[in-house]
N, C-alpha and C positions, 0 to 999 in steps of 0.2 A: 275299844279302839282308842287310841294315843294321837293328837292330831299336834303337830307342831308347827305353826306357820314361820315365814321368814320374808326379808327382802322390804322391810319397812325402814326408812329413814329421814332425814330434813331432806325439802327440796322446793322452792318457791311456786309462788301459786304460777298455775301455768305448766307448771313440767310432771312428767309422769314416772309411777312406776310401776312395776312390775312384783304383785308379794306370790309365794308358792307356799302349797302346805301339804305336808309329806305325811299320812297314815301310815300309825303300824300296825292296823289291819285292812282288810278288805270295806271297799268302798263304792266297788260295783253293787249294783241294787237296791242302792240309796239315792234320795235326794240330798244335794248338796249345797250347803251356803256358803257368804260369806256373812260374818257379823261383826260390826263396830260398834265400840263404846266410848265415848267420849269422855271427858274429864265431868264427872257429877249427872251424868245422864244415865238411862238405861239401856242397854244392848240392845241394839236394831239390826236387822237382816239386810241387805243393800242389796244382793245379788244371790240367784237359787238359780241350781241348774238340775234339770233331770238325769236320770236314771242310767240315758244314753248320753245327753249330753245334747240331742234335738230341743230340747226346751230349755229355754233362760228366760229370766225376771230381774224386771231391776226396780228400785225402790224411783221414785222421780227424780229424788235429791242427786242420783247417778245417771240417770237413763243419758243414755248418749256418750257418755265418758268414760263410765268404767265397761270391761267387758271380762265375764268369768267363763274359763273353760278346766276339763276336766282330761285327766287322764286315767282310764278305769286298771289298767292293769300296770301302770308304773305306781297306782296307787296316791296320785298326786291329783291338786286341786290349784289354779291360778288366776289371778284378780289381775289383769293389766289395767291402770287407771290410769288416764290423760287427763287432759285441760284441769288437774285439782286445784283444790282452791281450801282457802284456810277452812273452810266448813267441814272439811275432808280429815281435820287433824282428829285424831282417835288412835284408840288402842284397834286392833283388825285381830279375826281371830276365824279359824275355817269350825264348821260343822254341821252333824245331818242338818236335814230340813225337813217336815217338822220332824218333833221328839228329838232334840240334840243329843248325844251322849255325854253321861254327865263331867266327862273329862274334856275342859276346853283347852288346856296348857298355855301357856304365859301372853299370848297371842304377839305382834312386833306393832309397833309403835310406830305411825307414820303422820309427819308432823310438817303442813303446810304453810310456809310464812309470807305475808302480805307484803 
């Protein structure tokens, strides 16, 4: 599976956005993440949604702010993020949860300024 995310941009701290990430395969039957890497850190998971889409997780660094939801058969995954904040700035990239596929593709860059 091929996962391309999108919808990453500048925007000060305080405003939100909205990233999507579009598989070109089937993503029903999976758990599904979001994961961010930061400039010199290592890839962290912020937000995992289940199978159906009834169960979500969120890292603390988010809880409350961001919210991920799932579309099983448009084959799409999306991160709505409010109140971000410079802590927020990273590369963002969609995949399973666990066992990722080893294809993460270029993820979008969303970069919060103080």
């Amino acid at each position: 599976v091929q996962l391309q995310a999108s919808g990453g941009g500048l925007v000060q701290a305080g405003g939100s956005l909205t990233l999507s990430c579009a598989a070109s395969g089937r993503i029903a039957g999976n758990s599904m993440g979001w994961y961010r890497q930061a400039l010199g850190k290592q890839r962290e998971l912020v937000a995992r949604i289940g199978i159906d889409g009834s169960y979500t997780w969120y890292d603390d660094s988010v809880k409350g702010r961001f919210t991920i939801s799932r579309d099983n058969a448009a084959k799409t995954l999306t991160l709505q993020m409010n109140r971000l904040e410079p802590a927020d700035t990273a590369v963002y990239y969609c995949n399973r949860t666990p066992r990722p596929w080893s294809y993460w593709g270029q993820g979008t860059q969303v970069t919060v300024s103080s």
